[in-house]
ZANU-682633 format. One record per atom (N, C-alpha, C, O, CB): x, y, z; chain; residue in one letter. Coordinates in steps of 0.1 Angstrom, whole numbers. Glycine has a CB too. Layout:
+-------+-------+-------+-------+------+
|     X |     Y |     Z | kette | rest |
+-------+-------+-------+-------+------+
|     X |     Y |     Z |     A |    A |
...
+-------+-------+-------+-------+------+
This chain:
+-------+-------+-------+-------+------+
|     X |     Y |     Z | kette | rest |
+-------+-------+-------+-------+------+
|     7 |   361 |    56 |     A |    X |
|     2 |   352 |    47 |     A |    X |
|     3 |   338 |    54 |     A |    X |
|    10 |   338 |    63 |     A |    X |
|    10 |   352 |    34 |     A |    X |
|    -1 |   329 |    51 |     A |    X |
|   -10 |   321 |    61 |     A |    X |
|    -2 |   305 |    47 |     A |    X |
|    -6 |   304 |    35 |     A |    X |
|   -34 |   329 |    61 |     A |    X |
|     8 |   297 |    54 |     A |    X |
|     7 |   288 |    41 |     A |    X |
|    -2 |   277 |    40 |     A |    X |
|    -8 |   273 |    51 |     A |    X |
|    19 |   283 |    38 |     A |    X |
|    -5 |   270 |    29 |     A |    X |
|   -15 |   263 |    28 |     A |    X |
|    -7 |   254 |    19 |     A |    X |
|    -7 |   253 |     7 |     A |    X |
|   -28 |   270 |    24 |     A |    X |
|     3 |   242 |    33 |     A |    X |
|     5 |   232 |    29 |     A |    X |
|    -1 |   216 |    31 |     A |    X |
|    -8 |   212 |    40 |     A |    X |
|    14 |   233 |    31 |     A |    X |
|     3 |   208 |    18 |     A |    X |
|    -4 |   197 |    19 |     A |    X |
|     7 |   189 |    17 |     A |    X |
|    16 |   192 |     9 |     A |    X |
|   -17 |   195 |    11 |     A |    X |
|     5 |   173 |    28 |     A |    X |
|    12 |   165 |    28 |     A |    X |
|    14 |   151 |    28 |     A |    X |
|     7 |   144 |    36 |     A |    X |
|    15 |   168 |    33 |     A |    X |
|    25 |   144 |    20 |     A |    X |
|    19 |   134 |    19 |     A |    X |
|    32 |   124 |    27 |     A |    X |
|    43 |   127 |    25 |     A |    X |
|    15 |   131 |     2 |     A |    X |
|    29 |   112 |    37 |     A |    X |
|    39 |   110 |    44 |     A |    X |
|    38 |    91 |    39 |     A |    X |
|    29 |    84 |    36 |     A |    X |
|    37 |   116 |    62 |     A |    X |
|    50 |    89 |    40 |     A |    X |
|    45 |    71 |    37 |     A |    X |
|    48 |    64 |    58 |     A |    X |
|    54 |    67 |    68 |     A |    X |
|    64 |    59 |    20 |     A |    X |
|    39 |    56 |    53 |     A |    X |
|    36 |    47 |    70 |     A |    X |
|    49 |    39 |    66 |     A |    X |
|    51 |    34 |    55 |     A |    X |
|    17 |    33 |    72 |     A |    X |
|    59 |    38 |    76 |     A |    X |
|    68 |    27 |    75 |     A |    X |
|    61 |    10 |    82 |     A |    X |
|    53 |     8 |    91 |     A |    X |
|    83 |    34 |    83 |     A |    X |
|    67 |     5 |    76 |     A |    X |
|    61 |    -7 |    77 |     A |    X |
|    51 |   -15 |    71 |     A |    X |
|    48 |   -27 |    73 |     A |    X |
|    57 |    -6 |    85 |     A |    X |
|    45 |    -2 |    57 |     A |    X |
|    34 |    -9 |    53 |     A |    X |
|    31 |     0 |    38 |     A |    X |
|    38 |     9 |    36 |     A |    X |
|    21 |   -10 |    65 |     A |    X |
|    23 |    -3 |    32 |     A |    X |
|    23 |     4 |    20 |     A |    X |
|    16 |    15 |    17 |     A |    X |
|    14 |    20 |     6 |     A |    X |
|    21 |    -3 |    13 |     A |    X |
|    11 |    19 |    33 |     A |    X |
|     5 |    30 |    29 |     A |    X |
|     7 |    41 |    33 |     A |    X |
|    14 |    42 |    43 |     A |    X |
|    -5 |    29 |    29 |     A |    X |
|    -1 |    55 |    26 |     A |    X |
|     7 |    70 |    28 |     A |    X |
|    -4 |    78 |    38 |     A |    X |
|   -16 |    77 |    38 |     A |    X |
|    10 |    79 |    10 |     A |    X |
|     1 |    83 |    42 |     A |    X |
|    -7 |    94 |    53 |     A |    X |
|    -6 |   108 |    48 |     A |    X |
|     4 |   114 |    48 |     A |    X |
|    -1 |    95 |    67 |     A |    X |
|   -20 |   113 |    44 |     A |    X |
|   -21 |   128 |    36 |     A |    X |
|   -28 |   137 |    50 |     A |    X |
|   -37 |   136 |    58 |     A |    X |
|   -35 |   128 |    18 |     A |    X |
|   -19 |   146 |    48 |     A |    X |
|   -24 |   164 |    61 |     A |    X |
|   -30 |   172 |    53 |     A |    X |
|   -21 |   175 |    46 |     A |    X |
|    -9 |   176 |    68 |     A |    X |
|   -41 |   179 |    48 |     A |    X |
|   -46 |   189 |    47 |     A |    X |
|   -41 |   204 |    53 |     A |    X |
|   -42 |   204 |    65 |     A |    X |
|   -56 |   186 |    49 |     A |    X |
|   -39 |   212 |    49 |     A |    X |
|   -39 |   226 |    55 |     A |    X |
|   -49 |   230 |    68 |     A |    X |
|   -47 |   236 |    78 |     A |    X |
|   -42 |   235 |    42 |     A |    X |
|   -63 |   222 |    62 |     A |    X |
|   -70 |   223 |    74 |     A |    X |
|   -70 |   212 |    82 |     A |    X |
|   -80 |   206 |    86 |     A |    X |
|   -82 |   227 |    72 |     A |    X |
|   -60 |   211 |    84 |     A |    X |
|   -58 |   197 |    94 |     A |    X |
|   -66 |   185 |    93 |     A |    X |
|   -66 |   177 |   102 |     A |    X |
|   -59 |   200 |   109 |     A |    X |
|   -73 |   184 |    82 |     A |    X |
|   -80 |   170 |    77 |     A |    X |
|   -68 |   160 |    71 |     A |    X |
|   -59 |   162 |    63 |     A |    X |
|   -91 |   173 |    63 |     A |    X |
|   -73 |   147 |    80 |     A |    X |
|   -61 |   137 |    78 |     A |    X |
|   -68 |   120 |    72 |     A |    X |
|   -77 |   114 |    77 |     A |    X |
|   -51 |   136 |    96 |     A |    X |
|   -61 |   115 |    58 |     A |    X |
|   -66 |   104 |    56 |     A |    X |
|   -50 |    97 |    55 |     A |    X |
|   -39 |   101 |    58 |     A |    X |
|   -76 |   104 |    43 |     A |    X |
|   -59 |    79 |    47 |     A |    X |
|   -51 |    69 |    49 |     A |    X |
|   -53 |    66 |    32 |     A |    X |
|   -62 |    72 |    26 |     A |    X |
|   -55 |    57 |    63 |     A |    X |
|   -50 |    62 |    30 |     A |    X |
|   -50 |    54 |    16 |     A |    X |
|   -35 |    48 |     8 |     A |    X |
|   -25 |    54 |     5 |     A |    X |
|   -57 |    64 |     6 |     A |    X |
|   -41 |    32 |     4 |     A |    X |
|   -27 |    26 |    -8 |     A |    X |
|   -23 |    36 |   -21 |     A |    X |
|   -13 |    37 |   -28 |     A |    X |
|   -33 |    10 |   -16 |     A |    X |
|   -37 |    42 |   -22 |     A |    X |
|   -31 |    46 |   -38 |     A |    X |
|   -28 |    61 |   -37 |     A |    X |
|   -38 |    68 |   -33 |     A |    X |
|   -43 |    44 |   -51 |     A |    X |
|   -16 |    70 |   -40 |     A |    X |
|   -12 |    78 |   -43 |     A |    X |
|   -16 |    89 |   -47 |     A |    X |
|   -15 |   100 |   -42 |     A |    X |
|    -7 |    75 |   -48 |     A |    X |
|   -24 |    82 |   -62 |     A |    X |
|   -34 |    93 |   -69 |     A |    X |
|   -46 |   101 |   -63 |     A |    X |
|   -49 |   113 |   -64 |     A |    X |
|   -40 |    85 |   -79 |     A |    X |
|   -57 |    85 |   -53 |     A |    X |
|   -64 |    90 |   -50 |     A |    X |
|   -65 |    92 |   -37 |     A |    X |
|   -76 |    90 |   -31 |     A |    X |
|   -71 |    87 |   -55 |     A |    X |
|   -52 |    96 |   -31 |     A |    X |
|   -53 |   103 |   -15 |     A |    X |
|   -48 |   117 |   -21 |     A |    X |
|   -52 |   127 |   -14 |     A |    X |
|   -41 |    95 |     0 |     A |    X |
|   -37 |   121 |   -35 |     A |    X |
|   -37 |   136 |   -39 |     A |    X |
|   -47 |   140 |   -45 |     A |    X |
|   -49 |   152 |   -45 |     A |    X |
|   -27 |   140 |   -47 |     A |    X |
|   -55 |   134 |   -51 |     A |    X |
|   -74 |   138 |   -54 |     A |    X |
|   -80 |   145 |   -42 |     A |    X |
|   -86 |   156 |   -41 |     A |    X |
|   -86 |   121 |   -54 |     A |    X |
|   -77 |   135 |   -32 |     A |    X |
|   -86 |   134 |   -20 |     A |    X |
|   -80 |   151 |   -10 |     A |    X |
|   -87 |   160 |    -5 |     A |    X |
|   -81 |   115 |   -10 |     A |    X |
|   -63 |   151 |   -12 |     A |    X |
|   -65 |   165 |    -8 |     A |    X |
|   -67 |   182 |   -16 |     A |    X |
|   -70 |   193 |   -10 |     A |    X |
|   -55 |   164 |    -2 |     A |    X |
|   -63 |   179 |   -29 |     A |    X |
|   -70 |   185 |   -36 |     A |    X |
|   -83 |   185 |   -35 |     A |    X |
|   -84 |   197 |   -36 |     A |    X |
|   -68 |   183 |   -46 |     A |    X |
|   -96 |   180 |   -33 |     A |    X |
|  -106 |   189 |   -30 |     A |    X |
|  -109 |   193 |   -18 |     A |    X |
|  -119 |   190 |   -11 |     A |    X |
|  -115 |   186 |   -34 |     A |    X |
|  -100 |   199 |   -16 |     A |    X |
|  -105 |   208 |    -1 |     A |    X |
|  -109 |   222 |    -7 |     A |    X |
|  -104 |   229 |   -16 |     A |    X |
|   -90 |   211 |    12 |     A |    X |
|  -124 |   225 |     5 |     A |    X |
|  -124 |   221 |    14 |     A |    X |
|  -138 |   211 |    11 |     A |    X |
|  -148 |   213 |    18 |     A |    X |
|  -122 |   231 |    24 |     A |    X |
|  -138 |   204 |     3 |     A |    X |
|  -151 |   195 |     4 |     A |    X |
|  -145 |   181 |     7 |     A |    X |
|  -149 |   172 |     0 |     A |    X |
|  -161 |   195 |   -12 |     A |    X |
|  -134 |   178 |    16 |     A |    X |
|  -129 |   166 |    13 |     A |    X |
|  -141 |   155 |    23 |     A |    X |
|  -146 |   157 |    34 |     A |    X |
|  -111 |   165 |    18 |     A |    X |
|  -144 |   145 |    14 |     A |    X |
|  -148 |   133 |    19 |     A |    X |
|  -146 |   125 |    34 |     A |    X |
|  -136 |   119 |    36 |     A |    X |
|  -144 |   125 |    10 |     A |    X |
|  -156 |   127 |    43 |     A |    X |
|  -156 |   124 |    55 |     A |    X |
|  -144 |   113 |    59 |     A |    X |
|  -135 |   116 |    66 |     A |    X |
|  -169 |   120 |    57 |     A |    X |
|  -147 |   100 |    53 |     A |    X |
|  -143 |    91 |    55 |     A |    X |
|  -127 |    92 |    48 |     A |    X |
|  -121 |    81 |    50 |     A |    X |
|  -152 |    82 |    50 |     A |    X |
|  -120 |   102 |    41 |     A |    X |
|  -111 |    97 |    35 |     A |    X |
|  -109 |    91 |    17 |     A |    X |
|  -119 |    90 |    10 |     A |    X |
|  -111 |    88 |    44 |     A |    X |
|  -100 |    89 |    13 |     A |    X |
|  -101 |    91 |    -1 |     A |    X |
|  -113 |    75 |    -3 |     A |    X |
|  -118 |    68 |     6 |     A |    X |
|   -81 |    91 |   -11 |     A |    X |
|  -114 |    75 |   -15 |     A |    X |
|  -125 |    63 |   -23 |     A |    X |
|  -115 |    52 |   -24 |     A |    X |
|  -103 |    54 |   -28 |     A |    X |
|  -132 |    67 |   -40 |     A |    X |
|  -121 |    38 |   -18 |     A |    X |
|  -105 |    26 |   -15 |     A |    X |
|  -112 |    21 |   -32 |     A |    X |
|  -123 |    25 |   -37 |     A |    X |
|  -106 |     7 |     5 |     A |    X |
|  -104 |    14 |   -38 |     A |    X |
|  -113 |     5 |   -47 |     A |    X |
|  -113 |    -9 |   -41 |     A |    X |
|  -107 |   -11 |   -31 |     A |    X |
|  -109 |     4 |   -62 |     A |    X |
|  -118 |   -16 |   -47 |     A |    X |
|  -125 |   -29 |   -37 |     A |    X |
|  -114 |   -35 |   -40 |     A |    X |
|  -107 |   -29 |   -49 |     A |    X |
|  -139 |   -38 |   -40 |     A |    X |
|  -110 |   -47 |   -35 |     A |    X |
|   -99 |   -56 |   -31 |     A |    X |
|  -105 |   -72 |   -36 |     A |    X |
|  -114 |   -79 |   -32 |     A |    X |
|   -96 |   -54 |   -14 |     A |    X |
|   -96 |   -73 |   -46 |     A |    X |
|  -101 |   -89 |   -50 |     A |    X |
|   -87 |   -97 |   -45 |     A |    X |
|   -75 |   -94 |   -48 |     A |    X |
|  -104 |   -91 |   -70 |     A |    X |
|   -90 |  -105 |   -39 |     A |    X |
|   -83 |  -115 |   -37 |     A |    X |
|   -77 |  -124 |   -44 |     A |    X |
|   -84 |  -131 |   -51 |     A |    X |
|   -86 |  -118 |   -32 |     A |    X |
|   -65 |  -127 |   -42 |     A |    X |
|   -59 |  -131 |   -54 |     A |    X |
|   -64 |  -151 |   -53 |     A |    X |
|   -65 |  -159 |   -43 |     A |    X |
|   -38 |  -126 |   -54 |     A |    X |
|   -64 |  -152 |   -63 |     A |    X |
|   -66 |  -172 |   -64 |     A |    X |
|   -49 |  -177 |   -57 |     A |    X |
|   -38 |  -171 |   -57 |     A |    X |
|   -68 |  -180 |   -90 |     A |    X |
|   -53 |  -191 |   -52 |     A |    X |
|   -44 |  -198 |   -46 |     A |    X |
|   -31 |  -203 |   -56 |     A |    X |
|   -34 |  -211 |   -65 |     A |    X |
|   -51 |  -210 |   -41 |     A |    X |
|   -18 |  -198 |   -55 |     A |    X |
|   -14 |  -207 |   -65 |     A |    X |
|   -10 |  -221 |   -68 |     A |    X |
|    -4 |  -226 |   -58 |     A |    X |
|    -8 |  -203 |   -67 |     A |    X |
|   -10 |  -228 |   -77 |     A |    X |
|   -11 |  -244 |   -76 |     A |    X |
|    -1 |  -251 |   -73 |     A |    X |
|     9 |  -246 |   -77 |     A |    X |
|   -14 |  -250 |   -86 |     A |    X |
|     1 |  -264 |   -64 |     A |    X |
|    12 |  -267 |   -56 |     A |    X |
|    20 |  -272 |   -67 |     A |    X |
|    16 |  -275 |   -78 |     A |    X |
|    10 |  -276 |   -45 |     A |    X |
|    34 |  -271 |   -60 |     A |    X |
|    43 |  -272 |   -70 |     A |    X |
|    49 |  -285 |   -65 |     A |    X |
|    50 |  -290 |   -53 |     A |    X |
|    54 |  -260 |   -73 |     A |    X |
|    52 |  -291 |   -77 |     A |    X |
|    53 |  -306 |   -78 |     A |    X |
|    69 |  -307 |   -79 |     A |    X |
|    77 |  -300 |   -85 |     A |    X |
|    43 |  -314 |   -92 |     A |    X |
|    71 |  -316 |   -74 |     A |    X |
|    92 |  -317 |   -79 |     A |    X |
|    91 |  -334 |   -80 |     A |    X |
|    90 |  -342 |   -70 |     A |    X |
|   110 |  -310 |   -61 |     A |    X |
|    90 |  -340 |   -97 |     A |    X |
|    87 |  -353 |  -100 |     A |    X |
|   102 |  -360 |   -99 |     A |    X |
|   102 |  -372 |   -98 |     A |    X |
|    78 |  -354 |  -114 |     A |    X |
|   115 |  -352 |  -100 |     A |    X |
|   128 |  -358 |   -98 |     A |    X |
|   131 |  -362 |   -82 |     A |    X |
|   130 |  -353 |   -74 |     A |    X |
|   138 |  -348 |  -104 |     A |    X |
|   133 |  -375 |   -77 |     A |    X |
|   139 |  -372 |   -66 |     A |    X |
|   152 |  -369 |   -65 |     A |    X |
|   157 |  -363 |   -55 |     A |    X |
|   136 |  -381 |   -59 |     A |    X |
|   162 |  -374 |   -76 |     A |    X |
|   176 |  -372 |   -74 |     A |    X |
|   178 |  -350 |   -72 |     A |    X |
|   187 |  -344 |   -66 |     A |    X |
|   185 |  -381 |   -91 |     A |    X |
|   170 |  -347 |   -78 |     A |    X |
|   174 |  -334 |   -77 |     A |    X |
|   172 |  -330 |   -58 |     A |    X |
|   181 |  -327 |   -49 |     A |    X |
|   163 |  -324 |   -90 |     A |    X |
|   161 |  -331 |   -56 |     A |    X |
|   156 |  -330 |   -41 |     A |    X |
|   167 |  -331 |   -32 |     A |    X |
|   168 |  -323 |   -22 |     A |    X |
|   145 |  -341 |   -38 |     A |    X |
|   178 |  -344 |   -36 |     A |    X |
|   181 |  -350 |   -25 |     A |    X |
|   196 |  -342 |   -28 |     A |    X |
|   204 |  -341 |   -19 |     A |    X |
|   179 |  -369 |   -23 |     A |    X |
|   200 |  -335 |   -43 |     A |    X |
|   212 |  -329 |   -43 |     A |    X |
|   211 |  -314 |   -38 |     A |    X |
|   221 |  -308 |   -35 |     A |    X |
|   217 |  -330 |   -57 |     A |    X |
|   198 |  -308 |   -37 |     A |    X |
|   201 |  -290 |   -38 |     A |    X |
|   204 |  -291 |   -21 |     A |    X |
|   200 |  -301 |   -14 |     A |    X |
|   184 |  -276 |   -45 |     A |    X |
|   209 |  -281 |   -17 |     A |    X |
|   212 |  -279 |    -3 |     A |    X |
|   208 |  -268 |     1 |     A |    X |
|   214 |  -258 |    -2 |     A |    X |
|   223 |  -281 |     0 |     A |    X |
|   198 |  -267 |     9 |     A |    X |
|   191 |  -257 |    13 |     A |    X |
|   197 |  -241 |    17 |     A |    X |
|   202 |  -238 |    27 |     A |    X |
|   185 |  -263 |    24 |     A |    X |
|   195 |  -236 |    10 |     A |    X |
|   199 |  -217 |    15 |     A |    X |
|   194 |  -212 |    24 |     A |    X |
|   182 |  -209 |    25 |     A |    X |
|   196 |  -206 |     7 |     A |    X |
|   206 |  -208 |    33 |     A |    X |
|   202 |  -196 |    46 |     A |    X |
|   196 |  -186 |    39 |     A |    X |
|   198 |  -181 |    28 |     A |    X |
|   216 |  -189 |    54 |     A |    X |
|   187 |  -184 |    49 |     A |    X |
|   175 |  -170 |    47 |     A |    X |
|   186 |  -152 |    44 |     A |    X |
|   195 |  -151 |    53 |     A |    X |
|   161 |  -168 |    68 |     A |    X |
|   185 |  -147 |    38 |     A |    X |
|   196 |  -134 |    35 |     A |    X |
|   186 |  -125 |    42 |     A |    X |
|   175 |  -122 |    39 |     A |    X |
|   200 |  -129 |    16 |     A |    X |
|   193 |  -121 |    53 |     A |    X |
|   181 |  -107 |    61 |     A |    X |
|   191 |   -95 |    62 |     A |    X |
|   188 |   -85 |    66 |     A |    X |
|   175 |  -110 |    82 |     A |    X |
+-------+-------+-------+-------+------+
């Protein structure tokens, strides 16, 4: 018997997951849902990989103003925590 697994791996470094097909068909995709869509229909899976949805870019956010100077000149800057 012959198994017919499917797999889903996360990319370190970045947010996205890497799906294996049984028949060695391999995609990329952010969303979860539709890269296990994407290997669920095998064997008709989509050339390219699961369906991305489009990407809106987020608006700038507005600069932030600090109208006290006494505060400015009291906070004391924090080392970065890595």
């Amino acid at each position: 018997m012959s198994e017919k697994i499917l797999r889903v791996d996360w990319m370190p470094g970045s947010d996205r997951l890497h799906g294996r097909c049984h028949c060695r068909a391999e995609a990329e995709a952010d969303d979860p849902i539709a890269l296990w869509e994407w290997l669920q229909s095998h064997p008709d899976h989509p050339p390219d990989g699961p369906a991305q949805p489009a990407v809106t870019p987020l608006p700038r956010p507005p600069a932030h103003v600090v109208t006290e100077a006494r505060r400015i000149r009291r906070e004391v800057p924090r080392a970065a925590a890595y």
